[in-house]
ZALUM-272653 format. One record per residue: chain; residue number from 1; x, y, z of N, C-alpha, C, CB in turn; residue in one letter. Coordinates in nm, 2 decimals, padded with zeros to 4 digits. Glycine has a CB too. Example, Ala and Ser with C-alpha at 12.3 -4.5 7.8 and 13.67 -1.06 7.14 Angstrom:
c A	k 1	n.x 01.32	n.y -00.57	n.z 00.78	ca.x 01.23	ca.y -00.45	ca.z 00.78	c.x 01.32	c.y -00.33	c.z 00.78	cb.x 01.13	cb.y -00.45	cb.z 00.90	r A;
c A	k 2	n.x 01.28	n.y -00.22	n.z 00.71	ca.x 01.37	ca.y -00.11	ca.z 00.71	c.x 01.29	c.y 00.00	c.z 00.79	cb.x 01.41	cb.y -00.06	cb.z 00.57	r S;
//
This chain:
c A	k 1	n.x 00.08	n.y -00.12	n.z 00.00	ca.x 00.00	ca.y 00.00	ca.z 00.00	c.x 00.09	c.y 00.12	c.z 00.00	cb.x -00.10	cb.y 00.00	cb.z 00.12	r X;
c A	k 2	n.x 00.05	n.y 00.22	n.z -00.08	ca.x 00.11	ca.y 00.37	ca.z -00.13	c.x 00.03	c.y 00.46	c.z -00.02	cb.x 00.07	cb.y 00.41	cb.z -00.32	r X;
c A	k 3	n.x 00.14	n.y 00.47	n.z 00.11	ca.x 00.08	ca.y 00.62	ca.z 00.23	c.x 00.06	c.y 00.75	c.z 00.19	cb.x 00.18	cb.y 00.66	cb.z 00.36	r X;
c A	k 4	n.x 00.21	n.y 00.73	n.z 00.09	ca.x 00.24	ca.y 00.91	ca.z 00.03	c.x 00.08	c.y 00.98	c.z 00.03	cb.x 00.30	cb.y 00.92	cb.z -00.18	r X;
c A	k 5	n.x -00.01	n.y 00.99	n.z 00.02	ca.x -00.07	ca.y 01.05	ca.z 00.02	c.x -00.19	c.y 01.11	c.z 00.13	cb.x -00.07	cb.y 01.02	cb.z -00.07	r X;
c A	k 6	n.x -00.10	n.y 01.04	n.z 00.28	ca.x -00.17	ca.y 01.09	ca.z 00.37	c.x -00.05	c.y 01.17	c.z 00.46	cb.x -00.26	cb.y 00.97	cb.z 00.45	r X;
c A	k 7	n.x 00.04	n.y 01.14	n.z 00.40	ca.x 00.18	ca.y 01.21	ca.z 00.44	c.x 00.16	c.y 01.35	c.z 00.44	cb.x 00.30	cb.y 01.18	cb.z 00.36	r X;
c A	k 8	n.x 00.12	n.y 01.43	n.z 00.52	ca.x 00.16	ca.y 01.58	ca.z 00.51	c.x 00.28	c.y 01.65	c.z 00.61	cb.x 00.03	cb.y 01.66	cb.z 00.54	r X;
c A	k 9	n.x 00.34	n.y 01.72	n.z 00.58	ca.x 00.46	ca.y 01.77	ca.z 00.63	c.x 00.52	c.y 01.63	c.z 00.73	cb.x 00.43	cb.y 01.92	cb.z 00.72	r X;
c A	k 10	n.x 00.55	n.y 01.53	n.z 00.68	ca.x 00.61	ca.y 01.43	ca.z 00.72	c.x 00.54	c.y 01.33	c.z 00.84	cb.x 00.72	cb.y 01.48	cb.z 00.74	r X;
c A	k 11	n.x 00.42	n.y 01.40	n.z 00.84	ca.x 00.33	ca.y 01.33	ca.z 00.97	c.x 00.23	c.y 01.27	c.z 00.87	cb.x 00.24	cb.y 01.45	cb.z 01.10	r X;
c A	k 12	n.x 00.12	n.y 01.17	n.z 00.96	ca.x -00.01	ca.y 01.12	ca.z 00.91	c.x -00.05	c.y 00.99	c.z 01.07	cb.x 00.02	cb.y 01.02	cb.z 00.70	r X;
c A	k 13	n.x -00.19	n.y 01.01	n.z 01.02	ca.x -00.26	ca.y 00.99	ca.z 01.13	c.x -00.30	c.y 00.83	c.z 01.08	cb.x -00.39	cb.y 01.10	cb.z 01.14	r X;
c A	k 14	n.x -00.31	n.y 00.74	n.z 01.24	ca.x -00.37	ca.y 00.60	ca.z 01.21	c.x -00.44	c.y 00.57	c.z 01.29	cb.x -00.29	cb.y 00.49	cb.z 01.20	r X;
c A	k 15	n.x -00.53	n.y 00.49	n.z 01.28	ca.x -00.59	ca.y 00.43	ca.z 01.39	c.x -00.58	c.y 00.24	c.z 01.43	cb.x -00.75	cb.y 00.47	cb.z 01.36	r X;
c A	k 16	n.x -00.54	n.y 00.26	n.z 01.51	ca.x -00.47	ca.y 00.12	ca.z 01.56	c.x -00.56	c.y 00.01	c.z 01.67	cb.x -00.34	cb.y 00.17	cb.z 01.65	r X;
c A	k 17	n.x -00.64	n.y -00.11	n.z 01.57	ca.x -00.66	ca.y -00.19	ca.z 01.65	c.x -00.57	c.y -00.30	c.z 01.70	cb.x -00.76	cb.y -00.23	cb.z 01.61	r X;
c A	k 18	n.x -00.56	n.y -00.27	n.z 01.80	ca.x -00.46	ca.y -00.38	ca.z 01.89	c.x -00.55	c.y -00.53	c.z 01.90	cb.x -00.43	cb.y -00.32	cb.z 02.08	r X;
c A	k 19	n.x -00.52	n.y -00.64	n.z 01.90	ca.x -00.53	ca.y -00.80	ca.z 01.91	c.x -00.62	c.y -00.84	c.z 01.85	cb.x -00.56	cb.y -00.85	cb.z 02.04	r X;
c A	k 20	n.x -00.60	n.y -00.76	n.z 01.71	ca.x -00.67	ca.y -00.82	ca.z 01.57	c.x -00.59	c.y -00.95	c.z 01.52	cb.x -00.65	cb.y -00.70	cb.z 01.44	r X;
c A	k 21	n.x -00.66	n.y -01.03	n.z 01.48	ca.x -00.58	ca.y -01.18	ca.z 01.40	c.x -00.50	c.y -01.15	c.z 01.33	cb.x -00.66	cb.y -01.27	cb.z 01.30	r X;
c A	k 22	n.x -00.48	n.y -01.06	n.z 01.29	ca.x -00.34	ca.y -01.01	ca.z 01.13	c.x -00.32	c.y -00.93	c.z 01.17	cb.x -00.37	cb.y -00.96	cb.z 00.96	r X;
c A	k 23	n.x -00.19	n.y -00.90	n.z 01.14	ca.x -00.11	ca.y -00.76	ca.z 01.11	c.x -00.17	c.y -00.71	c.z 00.97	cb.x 00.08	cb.y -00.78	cb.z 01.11	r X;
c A	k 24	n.x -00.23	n.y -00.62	n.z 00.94	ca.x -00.29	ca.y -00.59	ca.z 00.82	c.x -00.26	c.y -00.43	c.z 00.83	cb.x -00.46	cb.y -00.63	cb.z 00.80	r X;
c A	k 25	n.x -00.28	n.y -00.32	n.z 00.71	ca.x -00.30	ca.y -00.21	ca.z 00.73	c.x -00.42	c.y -00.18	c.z 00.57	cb.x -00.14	cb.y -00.14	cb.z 00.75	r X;
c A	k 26	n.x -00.56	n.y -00.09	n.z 00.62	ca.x -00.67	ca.y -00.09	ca.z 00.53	c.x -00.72	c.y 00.08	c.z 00.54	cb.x -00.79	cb.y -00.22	cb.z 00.56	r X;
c A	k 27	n.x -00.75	n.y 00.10	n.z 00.41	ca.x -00.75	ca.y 00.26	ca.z 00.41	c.x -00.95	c.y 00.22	c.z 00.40	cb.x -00.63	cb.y 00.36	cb.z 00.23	r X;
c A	k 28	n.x -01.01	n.y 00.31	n.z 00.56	ca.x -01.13	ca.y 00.36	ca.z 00.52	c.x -01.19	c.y 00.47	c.z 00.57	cb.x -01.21	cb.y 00.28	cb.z 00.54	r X;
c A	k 29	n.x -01.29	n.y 00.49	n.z 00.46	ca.x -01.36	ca.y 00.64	ca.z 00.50	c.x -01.24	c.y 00.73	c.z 00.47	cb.x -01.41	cb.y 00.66	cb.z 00.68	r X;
c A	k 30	n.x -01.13	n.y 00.69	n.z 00.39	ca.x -01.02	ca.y 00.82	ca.z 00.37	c.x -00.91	c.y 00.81	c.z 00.53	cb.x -01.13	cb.y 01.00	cb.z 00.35	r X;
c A	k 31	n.x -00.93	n.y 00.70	n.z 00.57	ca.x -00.81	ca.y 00.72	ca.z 00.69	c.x -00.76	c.y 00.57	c.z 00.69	cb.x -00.88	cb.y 00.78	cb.z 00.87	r X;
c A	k 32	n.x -00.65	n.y 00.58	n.z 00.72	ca.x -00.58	ca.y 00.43	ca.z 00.76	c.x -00.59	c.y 00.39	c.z 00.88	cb.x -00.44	cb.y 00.43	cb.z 00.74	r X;
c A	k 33	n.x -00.63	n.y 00.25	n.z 00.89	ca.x -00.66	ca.y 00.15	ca.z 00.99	c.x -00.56	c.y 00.06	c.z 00.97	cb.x -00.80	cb.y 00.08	cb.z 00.99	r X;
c A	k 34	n.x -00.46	n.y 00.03	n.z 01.14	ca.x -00.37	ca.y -00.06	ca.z 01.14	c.x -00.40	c.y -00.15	c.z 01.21	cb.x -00.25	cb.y -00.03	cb.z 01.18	r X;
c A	k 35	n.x -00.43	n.y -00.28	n.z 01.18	ca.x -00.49	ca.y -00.41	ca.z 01.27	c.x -00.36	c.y -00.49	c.z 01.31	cb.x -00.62	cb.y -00.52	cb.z 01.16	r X;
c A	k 36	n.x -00.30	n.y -00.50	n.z 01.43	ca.x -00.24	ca.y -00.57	ca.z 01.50	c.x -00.24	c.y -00.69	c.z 01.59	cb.x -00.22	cb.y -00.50	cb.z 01.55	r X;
c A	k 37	n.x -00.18	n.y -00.80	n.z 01.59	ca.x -00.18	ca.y -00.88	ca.z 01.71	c.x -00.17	c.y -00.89	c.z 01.81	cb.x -00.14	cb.y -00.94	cb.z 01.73	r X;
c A	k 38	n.x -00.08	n.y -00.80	n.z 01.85	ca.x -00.06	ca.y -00.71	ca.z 02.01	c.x -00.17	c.y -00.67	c.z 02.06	cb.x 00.03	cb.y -00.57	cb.z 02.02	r X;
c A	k 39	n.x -00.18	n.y -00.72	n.z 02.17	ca.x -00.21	ca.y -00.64	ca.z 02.26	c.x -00.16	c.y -00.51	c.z 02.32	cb.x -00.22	cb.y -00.71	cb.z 02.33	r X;
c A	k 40	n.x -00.29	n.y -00.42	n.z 02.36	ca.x -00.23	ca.y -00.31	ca.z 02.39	c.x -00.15	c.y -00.27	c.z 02.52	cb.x -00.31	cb.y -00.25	cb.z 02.38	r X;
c A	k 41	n.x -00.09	n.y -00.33	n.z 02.58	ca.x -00.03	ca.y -00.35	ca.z 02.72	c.x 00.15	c.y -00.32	c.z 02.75	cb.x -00.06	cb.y -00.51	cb.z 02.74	r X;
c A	k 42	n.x 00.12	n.y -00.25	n.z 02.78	ca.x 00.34	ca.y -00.25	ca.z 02.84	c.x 00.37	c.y -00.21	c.z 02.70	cb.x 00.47	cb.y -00.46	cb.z 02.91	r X;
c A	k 43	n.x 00.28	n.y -00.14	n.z 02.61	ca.x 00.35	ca.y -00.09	ca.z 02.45	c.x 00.40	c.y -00.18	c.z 02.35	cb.x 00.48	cb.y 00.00	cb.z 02.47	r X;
c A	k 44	n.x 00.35	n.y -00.29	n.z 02.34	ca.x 00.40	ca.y -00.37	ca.z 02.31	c.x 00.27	c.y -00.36	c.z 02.15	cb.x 00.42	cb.y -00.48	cb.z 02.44	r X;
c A	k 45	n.x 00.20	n.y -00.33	n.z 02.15	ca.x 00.12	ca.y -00.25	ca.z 02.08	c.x 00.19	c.y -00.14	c.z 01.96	cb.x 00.04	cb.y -00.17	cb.z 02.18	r X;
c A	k 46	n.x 00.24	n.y -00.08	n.z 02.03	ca.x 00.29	ca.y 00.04	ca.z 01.95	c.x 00.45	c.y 00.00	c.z 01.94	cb.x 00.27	cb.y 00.19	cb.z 02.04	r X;
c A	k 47	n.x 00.54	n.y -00.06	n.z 01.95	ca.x 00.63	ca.y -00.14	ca.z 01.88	c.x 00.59	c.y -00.22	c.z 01.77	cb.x 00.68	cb.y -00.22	cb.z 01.95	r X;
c A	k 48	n.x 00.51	n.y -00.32	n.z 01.79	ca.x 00.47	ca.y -00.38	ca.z 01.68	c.x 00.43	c.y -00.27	c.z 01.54	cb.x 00.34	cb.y -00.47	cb.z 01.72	r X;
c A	k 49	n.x 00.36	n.y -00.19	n.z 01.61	ca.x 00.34	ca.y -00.06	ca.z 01.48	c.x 00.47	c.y -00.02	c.z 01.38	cb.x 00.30	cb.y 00.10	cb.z 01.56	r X;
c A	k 50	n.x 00.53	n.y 00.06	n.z 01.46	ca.x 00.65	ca.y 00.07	ca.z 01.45	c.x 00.72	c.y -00.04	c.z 01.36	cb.x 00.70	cb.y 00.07	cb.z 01.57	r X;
c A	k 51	n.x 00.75	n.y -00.15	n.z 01.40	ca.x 00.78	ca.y -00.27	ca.z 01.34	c.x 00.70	c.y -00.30	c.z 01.22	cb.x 00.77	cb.y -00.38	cb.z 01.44	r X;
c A	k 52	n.x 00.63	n.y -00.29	n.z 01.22	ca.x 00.53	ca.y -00.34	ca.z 01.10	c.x 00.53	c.y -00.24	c.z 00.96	cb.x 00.37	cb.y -00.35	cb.z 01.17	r X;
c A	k 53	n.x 00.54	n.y -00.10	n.z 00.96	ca.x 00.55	ca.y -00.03	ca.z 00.91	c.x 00.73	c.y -00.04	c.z 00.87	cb.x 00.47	cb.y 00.05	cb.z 00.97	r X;
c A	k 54	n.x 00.80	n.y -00.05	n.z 00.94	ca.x 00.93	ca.y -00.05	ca.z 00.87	c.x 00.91	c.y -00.24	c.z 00.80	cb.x 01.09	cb.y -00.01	cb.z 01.01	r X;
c A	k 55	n.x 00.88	n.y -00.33	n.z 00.84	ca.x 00.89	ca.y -00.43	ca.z 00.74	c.x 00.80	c.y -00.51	c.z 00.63	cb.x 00.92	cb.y -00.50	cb.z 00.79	r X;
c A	k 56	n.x 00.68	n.y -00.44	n.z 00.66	ca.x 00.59	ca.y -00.43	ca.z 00.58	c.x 00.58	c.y -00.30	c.z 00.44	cb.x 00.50	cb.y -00.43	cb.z 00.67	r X;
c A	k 57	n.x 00.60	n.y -00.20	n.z 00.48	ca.x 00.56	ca.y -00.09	ca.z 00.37	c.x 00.72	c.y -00.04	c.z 00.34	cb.x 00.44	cb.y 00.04	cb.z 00.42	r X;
c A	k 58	n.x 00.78	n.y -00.09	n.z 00.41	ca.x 00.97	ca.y -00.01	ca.z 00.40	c.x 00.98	c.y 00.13	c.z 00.45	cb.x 01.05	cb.y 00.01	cb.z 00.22	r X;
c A	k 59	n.x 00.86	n.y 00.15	n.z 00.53	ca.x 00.87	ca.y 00.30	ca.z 00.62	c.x 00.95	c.y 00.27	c.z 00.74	cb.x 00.72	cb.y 00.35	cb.z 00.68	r X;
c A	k 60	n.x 01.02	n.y 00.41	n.z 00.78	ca.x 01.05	ca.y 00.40	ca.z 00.94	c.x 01.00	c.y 00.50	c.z 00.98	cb.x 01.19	cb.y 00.38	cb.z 01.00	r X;
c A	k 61	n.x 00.89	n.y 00.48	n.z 01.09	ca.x 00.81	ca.y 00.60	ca.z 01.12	c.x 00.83	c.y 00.57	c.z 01.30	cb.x 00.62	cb.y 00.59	cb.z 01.04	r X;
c A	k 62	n.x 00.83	n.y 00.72	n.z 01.36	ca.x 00.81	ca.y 00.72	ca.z 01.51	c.x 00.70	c.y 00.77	c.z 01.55	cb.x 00.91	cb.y 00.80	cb.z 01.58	r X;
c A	k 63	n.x 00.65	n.y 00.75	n.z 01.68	ca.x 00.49	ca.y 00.76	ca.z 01.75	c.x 00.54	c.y 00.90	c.z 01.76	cb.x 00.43	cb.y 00.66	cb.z 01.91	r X;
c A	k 64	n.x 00.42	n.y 01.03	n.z 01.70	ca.x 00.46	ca.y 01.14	ca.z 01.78	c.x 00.34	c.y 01.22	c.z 01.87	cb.x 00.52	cb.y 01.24	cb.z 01.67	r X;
c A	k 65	n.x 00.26	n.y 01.14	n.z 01.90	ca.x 00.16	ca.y 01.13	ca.z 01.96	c.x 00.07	c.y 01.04	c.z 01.94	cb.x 00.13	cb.y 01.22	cb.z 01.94	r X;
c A	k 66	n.x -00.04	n.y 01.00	n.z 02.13	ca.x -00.12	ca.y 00.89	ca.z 02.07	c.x -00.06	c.y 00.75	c.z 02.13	cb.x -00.11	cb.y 00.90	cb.z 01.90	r X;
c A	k 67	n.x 00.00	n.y 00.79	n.z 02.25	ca.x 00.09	ca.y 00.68	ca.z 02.26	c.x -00.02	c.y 00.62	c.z 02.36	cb.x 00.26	cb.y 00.72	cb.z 02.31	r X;
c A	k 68	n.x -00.13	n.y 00.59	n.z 02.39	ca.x -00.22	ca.y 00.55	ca.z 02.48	c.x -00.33	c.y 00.57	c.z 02.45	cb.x -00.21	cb.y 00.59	cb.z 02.60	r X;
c A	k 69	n.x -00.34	n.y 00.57	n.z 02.35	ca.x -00.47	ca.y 00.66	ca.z 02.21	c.x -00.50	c.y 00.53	c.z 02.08	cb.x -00.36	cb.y 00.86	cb.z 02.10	r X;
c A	k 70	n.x -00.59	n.y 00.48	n.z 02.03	ca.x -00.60	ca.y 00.39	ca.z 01.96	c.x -00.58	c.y 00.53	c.z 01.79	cb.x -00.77	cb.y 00.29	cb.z 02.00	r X;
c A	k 71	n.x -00.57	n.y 00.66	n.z 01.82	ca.x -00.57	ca.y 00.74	ca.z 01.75	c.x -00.43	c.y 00.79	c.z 01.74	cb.x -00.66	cb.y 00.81	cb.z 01.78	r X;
c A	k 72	n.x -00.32	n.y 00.75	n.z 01.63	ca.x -00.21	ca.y 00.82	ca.z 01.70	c.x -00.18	c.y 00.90	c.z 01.52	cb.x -00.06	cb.y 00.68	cb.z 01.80	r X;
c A	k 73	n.x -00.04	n.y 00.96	n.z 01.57	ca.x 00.02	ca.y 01.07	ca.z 01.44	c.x 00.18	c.y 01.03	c.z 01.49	cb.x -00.03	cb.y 01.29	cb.z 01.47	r X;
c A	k 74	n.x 00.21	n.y 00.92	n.z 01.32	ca.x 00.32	ca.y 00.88	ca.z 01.33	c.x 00.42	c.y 00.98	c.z 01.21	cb.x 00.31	cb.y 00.73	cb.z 01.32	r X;
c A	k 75	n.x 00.52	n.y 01.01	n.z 01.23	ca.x 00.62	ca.y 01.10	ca.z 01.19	c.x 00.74	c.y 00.97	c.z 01.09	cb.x 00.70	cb.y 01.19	cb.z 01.35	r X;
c A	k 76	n.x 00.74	n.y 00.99	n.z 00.99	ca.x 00.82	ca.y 00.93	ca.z 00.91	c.x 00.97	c.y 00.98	c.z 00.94	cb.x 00.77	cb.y 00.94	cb.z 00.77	r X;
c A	k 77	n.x 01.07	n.y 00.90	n.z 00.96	ca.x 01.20	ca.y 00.94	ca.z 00.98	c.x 01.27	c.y 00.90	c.z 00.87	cb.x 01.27	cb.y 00.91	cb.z 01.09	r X;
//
């Protein structure tokens, strides 16, 4: 999947279900939804994100908010 185009000034917004069956990522309503195996607990949630986006789409993106928020704004580095 092609993000470039939720990318603005190097940020974009996800919404993150934690202890979904798949690691998936699905664009609706015009926003991206990241479905995870993690649980949301001890961050282990938001690593996997992290993780998943650098080996899945070949992004390396950091949490820059949202870190306890199923709503977060990750920053591409």
């Amino acid at each position: 999947m092609d993000i470039s185009s939720y990318v603005i000034d190097g940020k974009f917004k996800v919404r993150v279900m934690p202890k979904a069956g798949r690691n998936e990522i699905k664009e609706e309503n015009g926003k991206l939804k990241v479905f995870l195996k993690e649980a949301a607990e001890d961050g282990r949630a938001n690593a996997a994100l992290v993780k998943f986006f650098k080996k899945e789409l070949g992004v390396a993106v950091e949490i820059k908010s949202g870190f306890t928020s199923r709503e977060k704004v990750l920053r591409v580095v």
